[in-house]
C-alpha positions as MATLAB code, in Angstrom:
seq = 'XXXXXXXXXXXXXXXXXXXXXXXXXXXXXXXXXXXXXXXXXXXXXXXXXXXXXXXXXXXXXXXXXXXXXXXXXXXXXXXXXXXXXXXXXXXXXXXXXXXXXXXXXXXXXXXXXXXXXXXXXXXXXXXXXXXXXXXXXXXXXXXXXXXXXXXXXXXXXXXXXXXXXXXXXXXXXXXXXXXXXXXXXXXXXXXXXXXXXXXXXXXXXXXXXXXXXXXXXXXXXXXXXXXXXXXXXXXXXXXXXXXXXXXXXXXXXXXXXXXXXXXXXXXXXX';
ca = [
       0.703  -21.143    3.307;
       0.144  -18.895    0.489;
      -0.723  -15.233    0.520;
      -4.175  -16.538   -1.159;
      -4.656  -18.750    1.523;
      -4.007  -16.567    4.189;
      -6.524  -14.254    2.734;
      -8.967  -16.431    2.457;
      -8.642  -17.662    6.102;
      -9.147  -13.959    7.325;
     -12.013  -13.193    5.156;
     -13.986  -15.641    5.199;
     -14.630  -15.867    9.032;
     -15.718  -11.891    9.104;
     -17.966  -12.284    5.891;
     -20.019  -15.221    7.841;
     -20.953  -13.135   10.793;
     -21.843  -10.611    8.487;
     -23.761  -11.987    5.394;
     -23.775  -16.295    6.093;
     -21.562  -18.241    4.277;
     -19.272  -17.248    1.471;
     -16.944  -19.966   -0.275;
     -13.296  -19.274    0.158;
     -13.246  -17.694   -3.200;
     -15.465  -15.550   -2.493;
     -14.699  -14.068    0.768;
     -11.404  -13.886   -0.735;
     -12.495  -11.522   -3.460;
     -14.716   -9.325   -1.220;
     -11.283   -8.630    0.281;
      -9.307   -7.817   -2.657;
     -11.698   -5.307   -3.763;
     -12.499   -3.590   -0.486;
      -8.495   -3.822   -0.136;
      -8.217   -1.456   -3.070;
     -11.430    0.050   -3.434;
     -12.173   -1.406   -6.895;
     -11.378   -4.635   -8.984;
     -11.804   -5.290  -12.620;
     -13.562   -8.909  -13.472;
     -10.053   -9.747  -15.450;
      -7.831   -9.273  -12.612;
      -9.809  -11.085   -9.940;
      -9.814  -14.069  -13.011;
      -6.237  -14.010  -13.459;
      -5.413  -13.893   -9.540;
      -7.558  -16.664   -8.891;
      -7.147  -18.898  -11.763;
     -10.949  -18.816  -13.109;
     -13.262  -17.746  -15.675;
     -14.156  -14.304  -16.125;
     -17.812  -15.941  -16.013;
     -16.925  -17.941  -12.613;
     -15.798  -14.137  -11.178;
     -19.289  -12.301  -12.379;
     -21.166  -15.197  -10.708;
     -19.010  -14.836   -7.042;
     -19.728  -11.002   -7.937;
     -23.458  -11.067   -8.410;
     -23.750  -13.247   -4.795;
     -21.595  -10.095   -3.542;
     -23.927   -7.646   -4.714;
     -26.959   -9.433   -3.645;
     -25.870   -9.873   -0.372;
     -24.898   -5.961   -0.346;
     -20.981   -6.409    0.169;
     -20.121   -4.576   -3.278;
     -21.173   -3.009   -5.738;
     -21.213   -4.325   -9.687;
     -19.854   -2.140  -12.368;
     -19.373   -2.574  -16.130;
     -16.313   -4.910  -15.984;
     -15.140   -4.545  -12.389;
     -16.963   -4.480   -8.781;
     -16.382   -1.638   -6.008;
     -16.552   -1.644   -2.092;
     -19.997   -1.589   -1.455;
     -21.422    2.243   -0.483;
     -22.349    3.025    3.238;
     -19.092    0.529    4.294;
     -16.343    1.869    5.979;
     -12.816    0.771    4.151;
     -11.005    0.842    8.004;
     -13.158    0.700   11.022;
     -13.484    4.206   13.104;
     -11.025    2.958   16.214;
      -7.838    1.899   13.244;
      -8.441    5.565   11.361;
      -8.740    7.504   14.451;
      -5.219    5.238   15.915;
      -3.905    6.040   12.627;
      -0.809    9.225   12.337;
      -2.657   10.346   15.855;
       0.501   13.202   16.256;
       0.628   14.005   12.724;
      -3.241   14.567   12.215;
      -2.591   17.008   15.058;
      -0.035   18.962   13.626;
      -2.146   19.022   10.382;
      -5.140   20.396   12.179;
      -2.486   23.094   13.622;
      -1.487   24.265   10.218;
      -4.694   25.306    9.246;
      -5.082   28.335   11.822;
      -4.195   31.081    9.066;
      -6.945   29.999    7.138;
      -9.698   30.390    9.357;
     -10.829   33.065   11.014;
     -13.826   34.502   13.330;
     -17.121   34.280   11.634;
     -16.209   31.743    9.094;
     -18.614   29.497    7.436;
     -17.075   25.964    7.175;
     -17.397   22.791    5.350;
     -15.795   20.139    7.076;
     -15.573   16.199    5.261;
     -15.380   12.656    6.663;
     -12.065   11.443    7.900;
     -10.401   11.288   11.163;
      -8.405   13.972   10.143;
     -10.652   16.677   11.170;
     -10.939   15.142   14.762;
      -9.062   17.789   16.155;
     -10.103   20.699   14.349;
     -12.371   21.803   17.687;
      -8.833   22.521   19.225;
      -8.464   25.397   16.393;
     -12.475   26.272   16.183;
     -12.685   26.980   19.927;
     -10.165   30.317   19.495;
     -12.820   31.670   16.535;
     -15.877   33.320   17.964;
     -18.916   32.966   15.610;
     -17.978   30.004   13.490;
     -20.470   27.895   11.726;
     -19.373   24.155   11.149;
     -21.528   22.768    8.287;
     -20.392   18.395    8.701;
     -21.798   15.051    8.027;
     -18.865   13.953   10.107;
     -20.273   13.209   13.838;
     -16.889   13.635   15.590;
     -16.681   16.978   14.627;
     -20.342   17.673   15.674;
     -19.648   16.343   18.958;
     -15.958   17.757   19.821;
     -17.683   21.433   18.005;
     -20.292   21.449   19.728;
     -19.102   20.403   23.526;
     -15.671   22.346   23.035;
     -16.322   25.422   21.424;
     -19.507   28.114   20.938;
     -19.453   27.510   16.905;
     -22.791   27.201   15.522;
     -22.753   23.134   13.999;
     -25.600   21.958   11.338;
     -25.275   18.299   10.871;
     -26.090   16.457    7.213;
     -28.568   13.743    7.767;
     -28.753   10.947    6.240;
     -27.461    7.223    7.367;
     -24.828    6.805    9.871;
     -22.153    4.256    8.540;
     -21.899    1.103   10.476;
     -18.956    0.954   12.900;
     -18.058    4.294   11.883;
     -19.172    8.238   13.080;
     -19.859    9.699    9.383;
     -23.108   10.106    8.102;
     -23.900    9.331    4.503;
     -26.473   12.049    3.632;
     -29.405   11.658    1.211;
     -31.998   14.262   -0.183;
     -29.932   17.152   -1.409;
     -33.169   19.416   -2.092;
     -34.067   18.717    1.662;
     -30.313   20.199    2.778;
     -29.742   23.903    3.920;
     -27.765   25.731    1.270;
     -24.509   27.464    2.355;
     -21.821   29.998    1.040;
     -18.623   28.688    2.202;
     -15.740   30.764    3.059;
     -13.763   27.333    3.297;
     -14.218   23.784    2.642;
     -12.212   21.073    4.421;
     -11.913   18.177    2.659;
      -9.863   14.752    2.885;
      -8.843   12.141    0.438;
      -8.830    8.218    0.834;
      -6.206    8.344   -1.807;
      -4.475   10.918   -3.808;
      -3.592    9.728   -7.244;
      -0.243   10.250   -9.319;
      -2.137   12.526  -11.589;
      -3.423   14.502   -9.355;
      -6.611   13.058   -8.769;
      -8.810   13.191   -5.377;
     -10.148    9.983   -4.677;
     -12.790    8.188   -1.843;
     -13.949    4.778   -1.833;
     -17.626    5.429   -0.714;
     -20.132    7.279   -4.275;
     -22.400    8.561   -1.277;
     -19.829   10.681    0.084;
     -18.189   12.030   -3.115;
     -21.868   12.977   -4.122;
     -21.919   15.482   -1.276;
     -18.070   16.560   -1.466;
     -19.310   17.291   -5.017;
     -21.987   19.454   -4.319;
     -20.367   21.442   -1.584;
     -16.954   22.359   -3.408;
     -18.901   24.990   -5.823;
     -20.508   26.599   -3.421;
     -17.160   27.035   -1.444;
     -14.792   30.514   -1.997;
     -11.801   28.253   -0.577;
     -10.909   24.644   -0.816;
      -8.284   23.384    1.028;
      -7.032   19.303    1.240;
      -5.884   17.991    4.249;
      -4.016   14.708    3.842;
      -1.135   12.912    5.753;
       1.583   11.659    3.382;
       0.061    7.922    3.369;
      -2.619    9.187    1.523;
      -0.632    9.195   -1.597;
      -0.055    6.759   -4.684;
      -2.727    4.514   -2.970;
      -6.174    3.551   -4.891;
      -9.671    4.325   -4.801;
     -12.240    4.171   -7.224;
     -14.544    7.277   -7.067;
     -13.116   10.972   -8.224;
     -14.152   13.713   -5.913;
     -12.054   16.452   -7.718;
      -8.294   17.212   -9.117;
      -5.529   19.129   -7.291;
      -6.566   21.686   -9.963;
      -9.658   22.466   -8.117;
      -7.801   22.872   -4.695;
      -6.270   25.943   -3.490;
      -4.249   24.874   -0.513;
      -3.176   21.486    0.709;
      -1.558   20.844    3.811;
       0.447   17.601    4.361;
       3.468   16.212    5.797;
       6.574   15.122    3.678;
       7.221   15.776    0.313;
       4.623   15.400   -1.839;
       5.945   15.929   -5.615;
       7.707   12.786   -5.879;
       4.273   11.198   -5.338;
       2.993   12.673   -8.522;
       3.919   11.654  -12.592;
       4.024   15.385  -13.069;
       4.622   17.411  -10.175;
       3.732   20.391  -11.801;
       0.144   19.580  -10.668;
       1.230   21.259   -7.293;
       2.107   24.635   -9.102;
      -1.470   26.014   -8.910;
      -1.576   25.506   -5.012;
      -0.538   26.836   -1.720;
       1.262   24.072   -0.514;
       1.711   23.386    3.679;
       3.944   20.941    4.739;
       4.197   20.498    8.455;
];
């Protein structure tokens, strides 16, 4: 069987519990843009032998039915929808997220404000919070509420907003409404890291808040396991220009087209 057919037979099982039928087609194309965050209309023509008219049609039935999200000559994974379920991120470099979380002791310190992001990443952080007296965790990601504040005596204010199906991140709305912090660091994680240098997520609602916090933070500091590199996403939450220290396993400047893009950071490889 082909590779198309075997995506098609996956897909299109999964997309009728979710949102009725889809053709084959279809359910074939939800899957090749959620599997790399974004899709221009000429590619998904070319990989599956139709019009470009045929794909804006299967992409409009998408959009209706709130799958993905139409853009000016492409389609991305649909906001508020988890790219890997909670259970495969958190299974995910389980050791090596550890380890990453370890690295970032000299960088905190008693009395802190902190951003943390989304991610599984930060799932350990509590083990590194709970030795800091006076810490306030600023998160939209729920893990870190809970393991904050059950394991340690840091002060946690949660972002509201929706929580994302099948997930434990909360996609936060109404910035005006949110308390307004000074950060003395901001934790952030990447869906992808780009060979220029770019930051990238797949879900707009959580790069909107990313955005907004990174200003307001004195330090910014990446956290990303070496998978996280040369793979895609569509949305740009910053440039390794932007960051002051990332901390990652491996070596990271053959992932990048110019590696001097590392020479403005403090780079932590565990």
């Amino acid at each position: 069987m082909s590779g198309q057919g075997r995506l098609e037979e996956r897909a299109a099982p999964e997309e009728a519990g979710m949102a009725g039928n889809l053709n084959q087609r279809q359910a074939a194309i939800l899957e090749a843009v959620r599997a790399n965050g974004a899709a221009s209309v000429s590619e998904l023509a070319g990989q599956f032998s139709v019009t470009t008219q045929t794909i804006r049609r299967d992409l409009r039935v998408l959009e209706k039915r709130n799958l993905l999200v139409k853009g000016f000559g492409g389609a991305f994974a649909a906001p508020g929808v988890a790219r890997y379920t909670f259970s495969e991120r958190h299974a995910t470099e389980a050791e090596i997220k550890r380890q990453l979380m370890g690295a970032l002791r000299p960088f905190l310190f008693s009395g802190a404000t902190i951003f943390v992001g989304l991610g599984t990443t930060f799932h350990a952080l509590h083990s590194v919070i709970a030795e800091l007296p006076g810490v306030l965790i600023a998160t939209p990601n729920l893990e870190v509420v809970y393991s904050c504040a059950l394991n340690t005596d840091a002060t946690v204010y949660v972002y509201g907003g929706y929580v994302r199906n099948k997930d434990t991140s909360i996609l936060t709305l109404g910035a005006a409404n949110q308390q307004k912090f000074k950060f003395d660091v901001a934790l952030i994680g990447a869906s992808a890291i780009d060979r220029d240098g770019s930051v990238l997520e797949f879900d707009p609602m959580e790069v909107a808040l990313t955005r907004e916090i990174l200003p307001q933070a004195r330090q910014v500091i990446l956290v990303a396991h070496e998978g996280k590199f040369d793979r895609r996403a569509p949305h740009i939450v910053t440039h390794l220009d932007q960051v002051d220290v990332l901390i990652t396993n491996g070596s990271p400047a053959a992932h990048f087209d110019d590696p001097g893009v590392l020479k403005g950071l403090r780079l932590v490889t565990v």
